[in-house]
PDB file of N, CA, C and O in Angstrom, chain B, residues numbered from 101:
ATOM      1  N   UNK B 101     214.548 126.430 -28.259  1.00  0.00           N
ATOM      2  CA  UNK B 101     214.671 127.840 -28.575  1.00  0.00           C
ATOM      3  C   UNK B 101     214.479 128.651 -27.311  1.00  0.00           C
ATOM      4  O   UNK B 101     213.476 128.459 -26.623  1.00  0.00           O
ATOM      5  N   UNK B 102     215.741 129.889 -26.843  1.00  0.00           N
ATOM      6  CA  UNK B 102     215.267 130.356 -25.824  1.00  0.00           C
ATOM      7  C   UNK B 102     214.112 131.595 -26.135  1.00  0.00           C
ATOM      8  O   UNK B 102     213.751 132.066 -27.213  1.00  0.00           O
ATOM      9  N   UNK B 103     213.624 131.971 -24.507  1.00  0.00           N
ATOM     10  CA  UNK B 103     212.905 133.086 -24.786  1.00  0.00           C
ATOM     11  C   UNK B 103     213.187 134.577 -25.456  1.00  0.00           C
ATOM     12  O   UNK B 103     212.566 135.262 -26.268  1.00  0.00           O
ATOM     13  N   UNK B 104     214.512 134.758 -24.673  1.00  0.00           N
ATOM     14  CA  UNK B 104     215.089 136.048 -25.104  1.00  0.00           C
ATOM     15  C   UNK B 104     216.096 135.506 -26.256  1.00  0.00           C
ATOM     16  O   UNK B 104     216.348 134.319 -26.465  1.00  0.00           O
ATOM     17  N   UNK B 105     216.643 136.668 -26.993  1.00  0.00           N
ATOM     18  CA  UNK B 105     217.778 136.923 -27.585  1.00  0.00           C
ATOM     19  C   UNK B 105     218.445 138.040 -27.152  1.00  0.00           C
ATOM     20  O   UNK B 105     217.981 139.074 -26.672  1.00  0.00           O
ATOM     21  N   UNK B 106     219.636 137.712 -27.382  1.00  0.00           N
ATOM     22  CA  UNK B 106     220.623 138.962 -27.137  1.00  0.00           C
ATOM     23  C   UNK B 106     220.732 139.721 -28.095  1.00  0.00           C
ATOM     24  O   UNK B 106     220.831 139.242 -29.225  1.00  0.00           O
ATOM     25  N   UNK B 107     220.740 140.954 -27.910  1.00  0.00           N
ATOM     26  CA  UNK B 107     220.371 141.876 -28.948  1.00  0.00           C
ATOM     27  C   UNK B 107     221.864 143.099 -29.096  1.00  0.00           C
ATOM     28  O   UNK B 107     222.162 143.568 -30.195  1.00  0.00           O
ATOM     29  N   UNK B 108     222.543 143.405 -27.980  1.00  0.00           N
ATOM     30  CA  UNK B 108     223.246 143.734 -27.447  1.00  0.00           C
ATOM     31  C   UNK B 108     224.325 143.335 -26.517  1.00  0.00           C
ATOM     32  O   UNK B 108     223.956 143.308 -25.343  1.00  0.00           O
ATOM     33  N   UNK B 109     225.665 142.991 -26.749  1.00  0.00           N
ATOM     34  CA  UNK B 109     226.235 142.619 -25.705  1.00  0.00           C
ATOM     35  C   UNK B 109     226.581 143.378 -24.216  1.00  0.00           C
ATOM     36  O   UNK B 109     227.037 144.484 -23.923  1.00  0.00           O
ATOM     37  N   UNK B 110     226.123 142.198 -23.432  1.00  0.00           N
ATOM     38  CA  UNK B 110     226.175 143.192 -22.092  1.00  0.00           C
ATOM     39  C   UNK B 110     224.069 142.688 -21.610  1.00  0.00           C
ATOM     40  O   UNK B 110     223.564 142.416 -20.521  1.00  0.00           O
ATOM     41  N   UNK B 111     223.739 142.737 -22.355  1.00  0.00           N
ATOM     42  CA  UNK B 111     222.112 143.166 -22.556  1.00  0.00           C
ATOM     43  C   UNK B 111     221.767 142.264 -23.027  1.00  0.00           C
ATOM     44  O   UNK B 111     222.362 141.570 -23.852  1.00  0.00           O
ATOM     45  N   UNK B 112     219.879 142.011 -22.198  1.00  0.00           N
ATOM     46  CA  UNK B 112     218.835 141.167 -22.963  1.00  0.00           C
ATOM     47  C   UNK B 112     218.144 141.493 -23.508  1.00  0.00           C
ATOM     48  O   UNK B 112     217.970 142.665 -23.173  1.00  0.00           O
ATOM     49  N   UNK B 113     217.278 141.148 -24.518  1.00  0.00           N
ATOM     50  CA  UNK B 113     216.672 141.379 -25.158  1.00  0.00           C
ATOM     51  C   UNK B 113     215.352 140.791 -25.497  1.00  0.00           C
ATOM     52  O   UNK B 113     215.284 139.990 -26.428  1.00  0.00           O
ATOM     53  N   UNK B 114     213.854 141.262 -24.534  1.00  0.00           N
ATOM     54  CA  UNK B 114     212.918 140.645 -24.500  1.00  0.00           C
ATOM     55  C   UNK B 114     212.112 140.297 -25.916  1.00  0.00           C
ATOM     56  O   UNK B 114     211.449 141.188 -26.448  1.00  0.00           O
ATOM     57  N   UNK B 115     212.178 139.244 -26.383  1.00  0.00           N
ATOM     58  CA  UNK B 115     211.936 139.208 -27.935  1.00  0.00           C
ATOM     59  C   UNK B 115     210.233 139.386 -28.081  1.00  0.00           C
ATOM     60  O   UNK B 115     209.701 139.785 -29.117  1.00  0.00           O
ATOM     61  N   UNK B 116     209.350 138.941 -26.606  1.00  0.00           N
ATOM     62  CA  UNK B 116     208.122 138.745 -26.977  1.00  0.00           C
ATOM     63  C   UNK B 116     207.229 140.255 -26.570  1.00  0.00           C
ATOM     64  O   UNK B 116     206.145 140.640 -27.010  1.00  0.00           O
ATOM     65  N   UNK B 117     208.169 140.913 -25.545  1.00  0.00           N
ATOM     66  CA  UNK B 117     207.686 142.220 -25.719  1.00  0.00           C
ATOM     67  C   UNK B 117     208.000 143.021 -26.426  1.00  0.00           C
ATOM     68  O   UNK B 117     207.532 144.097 -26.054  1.00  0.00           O
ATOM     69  N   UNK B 118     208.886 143.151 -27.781  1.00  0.00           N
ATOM     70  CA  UNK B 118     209.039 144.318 -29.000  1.00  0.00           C
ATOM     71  C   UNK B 118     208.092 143.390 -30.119  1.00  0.00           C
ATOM     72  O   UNK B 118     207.754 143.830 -31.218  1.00  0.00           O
ATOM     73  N   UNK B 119     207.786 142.196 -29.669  1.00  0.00           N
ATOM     74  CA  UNK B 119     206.530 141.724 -30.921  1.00  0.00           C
ATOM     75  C   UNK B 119     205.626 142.408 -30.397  1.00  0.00           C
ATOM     76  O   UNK B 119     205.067 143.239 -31.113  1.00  0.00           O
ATOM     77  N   UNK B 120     205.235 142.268 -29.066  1.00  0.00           N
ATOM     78  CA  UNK B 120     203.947 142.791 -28.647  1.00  0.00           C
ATOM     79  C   UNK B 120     203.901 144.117 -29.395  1.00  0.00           C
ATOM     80  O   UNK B 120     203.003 144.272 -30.223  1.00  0.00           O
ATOM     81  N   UNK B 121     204.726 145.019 -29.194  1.00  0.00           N
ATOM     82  CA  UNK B 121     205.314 146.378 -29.384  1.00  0.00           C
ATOM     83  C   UNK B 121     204.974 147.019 -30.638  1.00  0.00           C
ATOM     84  O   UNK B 121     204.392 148.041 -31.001  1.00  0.00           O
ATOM     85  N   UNK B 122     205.817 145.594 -31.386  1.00  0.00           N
ATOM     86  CA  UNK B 122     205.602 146.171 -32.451  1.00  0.00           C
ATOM     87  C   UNK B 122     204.311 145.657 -33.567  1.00  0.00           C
ATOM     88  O   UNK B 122     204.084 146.070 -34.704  1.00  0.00           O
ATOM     89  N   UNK B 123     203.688 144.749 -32.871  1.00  0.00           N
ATOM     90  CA  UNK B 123     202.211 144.288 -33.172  1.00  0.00           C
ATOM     91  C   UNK B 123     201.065 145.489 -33.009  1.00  0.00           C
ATOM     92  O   UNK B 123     200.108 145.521 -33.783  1.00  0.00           O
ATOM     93  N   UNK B 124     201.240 146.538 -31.878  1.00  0.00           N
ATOM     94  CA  UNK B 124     200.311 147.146 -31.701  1.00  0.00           C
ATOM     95  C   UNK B 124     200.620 148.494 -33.119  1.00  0.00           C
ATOM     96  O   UNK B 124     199.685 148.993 -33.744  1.00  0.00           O
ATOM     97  N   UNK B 125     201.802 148.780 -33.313  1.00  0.00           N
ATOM     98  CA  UNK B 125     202.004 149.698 -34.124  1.00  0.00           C
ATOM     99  C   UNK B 125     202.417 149.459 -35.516  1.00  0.00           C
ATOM    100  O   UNK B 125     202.563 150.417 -36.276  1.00  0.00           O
ATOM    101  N   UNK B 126     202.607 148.298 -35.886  1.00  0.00           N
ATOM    102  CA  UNK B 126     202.248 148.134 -37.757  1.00  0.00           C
ATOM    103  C   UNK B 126     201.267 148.448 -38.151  1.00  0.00           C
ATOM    104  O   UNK B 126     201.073 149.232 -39.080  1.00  0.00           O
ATOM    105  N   UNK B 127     200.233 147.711 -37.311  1.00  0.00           N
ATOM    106  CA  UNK B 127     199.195 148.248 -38.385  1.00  0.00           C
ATOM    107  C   UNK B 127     198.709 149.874 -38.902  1.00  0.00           C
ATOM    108  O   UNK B 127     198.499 150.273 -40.048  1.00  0.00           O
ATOM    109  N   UNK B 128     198.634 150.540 -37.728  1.00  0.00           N
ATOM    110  CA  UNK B 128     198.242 151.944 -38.134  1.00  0.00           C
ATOM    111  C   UNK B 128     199.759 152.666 -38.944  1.00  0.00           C
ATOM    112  O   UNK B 128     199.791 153.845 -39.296  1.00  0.00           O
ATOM    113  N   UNK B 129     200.814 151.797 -39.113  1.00  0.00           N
ATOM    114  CA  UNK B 129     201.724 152.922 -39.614  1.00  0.00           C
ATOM    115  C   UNK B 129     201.841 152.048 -40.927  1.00  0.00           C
ATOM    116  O   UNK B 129     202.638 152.586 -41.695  1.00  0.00           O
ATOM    117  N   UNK B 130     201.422 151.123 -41.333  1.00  0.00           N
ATOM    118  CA  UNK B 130     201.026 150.575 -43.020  1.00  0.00           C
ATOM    119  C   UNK B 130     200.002 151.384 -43.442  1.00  0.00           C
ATOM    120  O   UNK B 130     199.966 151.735 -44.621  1.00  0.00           O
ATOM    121  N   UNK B 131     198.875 151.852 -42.390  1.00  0.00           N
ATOM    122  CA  UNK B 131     198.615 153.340 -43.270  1.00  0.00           C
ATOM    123  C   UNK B 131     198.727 153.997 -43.679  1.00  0.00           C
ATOM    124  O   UNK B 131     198.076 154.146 -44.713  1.00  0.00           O
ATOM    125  N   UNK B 132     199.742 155.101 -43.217  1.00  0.00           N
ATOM    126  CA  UNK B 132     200.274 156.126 -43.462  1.00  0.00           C
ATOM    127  C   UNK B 132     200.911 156.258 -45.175  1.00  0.00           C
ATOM    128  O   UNK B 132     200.665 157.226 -45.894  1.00  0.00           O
ATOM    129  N   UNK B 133     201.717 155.122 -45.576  1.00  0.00           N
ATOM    130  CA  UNK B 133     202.523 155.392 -47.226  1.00  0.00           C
ATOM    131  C   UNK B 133     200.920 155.203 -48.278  1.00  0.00           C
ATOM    132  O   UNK B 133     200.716 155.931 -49.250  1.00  0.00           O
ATOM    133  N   UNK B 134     200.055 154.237 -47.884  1.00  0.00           N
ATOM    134  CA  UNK B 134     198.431 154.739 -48.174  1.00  0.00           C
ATOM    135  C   UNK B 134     197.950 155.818 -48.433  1.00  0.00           C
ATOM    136  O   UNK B 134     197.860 156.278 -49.571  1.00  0.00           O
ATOM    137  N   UNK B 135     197.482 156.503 -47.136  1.00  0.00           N
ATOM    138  CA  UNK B 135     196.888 158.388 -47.393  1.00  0.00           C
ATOM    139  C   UNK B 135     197.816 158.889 -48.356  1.00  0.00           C
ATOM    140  O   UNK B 135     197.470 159.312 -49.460  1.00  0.00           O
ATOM    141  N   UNK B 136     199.293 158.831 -47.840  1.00  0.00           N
ATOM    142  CA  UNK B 136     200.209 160.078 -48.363  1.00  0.00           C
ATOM    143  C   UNK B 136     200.025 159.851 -50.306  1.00  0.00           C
ATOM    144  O   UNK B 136     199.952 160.737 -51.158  1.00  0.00           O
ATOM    145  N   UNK B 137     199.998 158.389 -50.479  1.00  0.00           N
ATOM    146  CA  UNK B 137     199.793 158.374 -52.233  1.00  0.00           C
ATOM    147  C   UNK B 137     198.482 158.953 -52.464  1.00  0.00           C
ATOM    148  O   UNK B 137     198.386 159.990 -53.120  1.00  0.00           O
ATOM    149  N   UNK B 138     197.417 158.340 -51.955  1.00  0.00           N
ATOM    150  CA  UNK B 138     196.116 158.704 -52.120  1.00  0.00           C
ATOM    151  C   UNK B 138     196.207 160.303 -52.012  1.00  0.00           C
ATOM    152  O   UNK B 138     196.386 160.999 -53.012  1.00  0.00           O
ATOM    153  N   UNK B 139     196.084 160.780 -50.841  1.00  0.00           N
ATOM    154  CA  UNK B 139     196.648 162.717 -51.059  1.00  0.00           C
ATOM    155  C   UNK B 139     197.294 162.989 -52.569  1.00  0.00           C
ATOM    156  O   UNK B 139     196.747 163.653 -53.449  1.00  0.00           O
ATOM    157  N   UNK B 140     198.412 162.412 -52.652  1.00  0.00           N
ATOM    158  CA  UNK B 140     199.626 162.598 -53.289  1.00  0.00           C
ATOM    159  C   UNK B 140     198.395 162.691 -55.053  1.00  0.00           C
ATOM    160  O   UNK B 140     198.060 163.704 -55.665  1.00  0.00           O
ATOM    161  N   UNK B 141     198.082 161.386 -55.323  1.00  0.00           N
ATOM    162  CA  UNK B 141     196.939 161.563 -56.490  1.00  0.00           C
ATOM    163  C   UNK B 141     195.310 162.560 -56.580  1.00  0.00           C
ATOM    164  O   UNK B 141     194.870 162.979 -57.650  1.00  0.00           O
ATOM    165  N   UNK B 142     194.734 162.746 -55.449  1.00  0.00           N
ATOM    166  CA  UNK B 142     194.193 163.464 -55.528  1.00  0.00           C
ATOM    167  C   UNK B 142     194.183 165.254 -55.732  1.00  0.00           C
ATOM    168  O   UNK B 142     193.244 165.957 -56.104  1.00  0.00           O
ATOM    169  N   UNK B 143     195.488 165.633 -55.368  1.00  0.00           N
ATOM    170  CA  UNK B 143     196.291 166.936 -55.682  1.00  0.00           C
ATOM    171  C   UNK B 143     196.942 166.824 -57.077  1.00  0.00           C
ATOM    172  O   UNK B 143     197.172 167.718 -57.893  1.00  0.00           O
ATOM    173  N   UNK B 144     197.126 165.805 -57.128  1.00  0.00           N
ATOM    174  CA  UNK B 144     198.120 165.611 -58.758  1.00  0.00           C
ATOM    175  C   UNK B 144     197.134 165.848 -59.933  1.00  0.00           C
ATOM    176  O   UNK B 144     197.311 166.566 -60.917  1.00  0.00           O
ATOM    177  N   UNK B 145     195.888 164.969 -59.565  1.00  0.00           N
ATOM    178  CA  UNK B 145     194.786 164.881 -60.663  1.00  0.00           C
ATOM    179  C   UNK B 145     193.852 166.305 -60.456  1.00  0.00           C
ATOM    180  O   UNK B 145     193.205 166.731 -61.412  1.00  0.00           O
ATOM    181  N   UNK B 146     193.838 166.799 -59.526  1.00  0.00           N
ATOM    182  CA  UNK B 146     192.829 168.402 -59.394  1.00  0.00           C
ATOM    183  C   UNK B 146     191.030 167.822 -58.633  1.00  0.00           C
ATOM    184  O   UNK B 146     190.077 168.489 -58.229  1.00  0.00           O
ATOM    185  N   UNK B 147     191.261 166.330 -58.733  1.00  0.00           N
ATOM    186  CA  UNK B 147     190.046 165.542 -58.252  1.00  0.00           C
ATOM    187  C   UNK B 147     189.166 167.109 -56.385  1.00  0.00           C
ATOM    188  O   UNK B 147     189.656 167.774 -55.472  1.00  0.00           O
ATOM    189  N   UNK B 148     188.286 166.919 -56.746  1.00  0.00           N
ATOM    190  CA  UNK B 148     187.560 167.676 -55.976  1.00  0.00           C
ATOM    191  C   UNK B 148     188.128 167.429 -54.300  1.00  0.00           C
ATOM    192  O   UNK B 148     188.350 166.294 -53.878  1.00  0.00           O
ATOM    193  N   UNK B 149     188.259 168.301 -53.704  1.00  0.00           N
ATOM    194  CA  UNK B 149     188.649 167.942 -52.548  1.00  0.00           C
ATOM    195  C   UNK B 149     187.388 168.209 -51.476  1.00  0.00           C
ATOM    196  O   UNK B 149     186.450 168.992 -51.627  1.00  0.00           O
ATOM    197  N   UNK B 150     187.637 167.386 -50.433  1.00  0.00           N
ATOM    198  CA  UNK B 150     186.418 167.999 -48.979  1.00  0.00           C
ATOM    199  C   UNK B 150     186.549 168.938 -48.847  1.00  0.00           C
ATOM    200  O   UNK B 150     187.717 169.314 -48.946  1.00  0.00           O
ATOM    201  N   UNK B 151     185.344 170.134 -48.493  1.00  0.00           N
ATOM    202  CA  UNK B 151     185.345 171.253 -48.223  1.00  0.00           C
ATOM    203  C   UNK B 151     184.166 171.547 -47.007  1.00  0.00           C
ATOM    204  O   UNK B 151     183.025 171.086 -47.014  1.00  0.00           O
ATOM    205  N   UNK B 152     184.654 172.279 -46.151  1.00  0.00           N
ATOM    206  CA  UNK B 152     183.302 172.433 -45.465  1.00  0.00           C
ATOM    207  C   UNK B 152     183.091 173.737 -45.888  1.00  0.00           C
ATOM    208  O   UNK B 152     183.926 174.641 -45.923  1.00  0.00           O
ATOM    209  N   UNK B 153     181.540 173.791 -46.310  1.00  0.00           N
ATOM    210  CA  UNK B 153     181.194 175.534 -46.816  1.00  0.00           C
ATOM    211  C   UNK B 153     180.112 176.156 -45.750  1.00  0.00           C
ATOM    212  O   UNK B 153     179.038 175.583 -45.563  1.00  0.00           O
ATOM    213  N   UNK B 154     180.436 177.268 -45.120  1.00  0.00           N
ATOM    214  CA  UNK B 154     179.273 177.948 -44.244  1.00  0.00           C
ATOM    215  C   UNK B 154     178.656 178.564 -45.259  1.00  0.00           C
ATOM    216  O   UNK B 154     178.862 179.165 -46.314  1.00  0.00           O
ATOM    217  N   UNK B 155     177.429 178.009 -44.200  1.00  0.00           N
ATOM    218  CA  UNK B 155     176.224 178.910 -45.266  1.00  0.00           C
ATOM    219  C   UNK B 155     175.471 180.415 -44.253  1.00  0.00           C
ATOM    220  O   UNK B 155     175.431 180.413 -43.022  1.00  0.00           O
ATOM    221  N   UNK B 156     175.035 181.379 -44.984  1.00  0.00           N
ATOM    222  CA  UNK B 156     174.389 181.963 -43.794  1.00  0.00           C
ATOM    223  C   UNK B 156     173.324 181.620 -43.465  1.00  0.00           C
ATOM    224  O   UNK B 156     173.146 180.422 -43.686  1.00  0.00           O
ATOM    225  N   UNK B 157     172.346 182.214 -42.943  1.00  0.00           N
ATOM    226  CA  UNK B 157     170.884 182.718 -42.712  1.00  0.00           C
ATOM    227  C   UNK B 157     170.028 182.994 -44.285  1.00  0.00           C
ATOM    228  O   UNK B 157     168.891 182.718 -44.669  1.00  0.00           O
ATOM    229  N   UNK B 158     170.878 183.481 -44.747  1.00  0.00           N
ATOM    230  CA  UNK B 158     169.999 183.947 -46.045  1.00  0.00           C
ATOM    231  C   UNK B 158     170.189 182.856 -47.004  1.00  0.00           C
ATOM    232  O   UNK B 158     169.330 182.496 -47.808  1.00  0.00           O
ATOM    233  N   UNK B 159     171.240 182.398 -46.891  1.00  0.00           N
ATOM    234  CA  UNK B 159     171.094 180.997 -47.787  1.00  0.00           C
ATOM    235  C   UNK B 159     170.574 180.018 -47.805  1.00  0.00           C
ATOM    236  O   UNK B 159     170.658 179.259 -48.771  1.00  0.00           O
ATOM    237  N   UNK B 160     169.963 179.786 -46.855  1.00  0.00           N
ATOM    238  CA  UNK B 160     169.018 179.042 -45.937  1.00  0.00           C
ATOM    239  C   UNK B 160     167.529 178.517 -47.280  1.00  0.00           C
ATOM    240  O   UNK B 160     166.717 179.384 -47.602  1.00  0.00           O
ATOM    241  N   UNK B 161     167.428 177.136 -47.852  1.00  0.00           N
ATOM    242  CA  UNK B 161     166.718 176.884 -48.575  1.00  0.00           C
ATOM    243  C   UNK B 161     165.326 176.693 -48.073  1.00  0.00           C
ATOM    244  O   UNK B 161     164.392 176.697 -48.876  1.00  0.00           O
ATOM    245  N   UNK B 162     165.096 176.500 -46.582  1.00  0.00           N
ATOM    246  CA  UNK B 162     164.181 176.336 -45.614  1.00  0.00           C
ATOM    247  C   UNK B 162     163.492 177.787 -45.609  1.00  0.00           C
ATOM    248  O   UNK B 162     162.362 178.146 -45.942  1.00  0.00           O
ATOM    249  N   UNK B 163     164.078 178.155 -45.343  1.00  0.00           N
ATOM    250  CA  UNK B 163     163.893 179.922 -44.607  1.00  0.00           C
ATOM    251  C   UNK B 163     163.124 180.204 -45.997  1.00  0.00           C
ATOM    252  O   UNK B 163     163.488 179.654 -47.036  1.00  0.00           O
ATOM    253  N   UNK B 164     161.998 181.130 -45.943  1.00  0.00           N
ATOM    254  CA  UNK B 164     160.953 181.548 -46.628  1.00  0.00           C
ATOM    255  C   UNK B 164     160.696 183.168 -46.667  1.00  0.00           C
ATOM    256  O   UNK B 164     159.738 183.626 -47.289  1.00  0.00           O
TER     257      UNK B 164
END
């Protein structure tokens, strides 16, 4: 089996550097159809979302 394949005529085609390539970037982009359902159900269902809430000075349960 050779190293390369031809991918293109005219052209080589390094087969072990688009694995490398594409080894580094599957994994984080098999994430992505993940969040977007997960989002996708948590907006659908009304489920509570993260919120950051400021509080003041006076809300302050410490403060006396």
């Amino acid at each position: 089996m050779c190293s390369s394949a031809q991918a293109l005529p005219g052209g080589a085609f390094d087969l072990e550097a688009a694995f490398a390539n594409a080894y580094a970037v599957v994994p984080f982009l098999a994430w992505l159809p993940n969040l977007v359902v997960v989002e996708w159900l948590i907006r659908r269902r009304g489920l509570p979302a993260f919120r950051l809430v400021q509080t003041g000075e006076a809300d302050s349960p410490l403060r006396g």
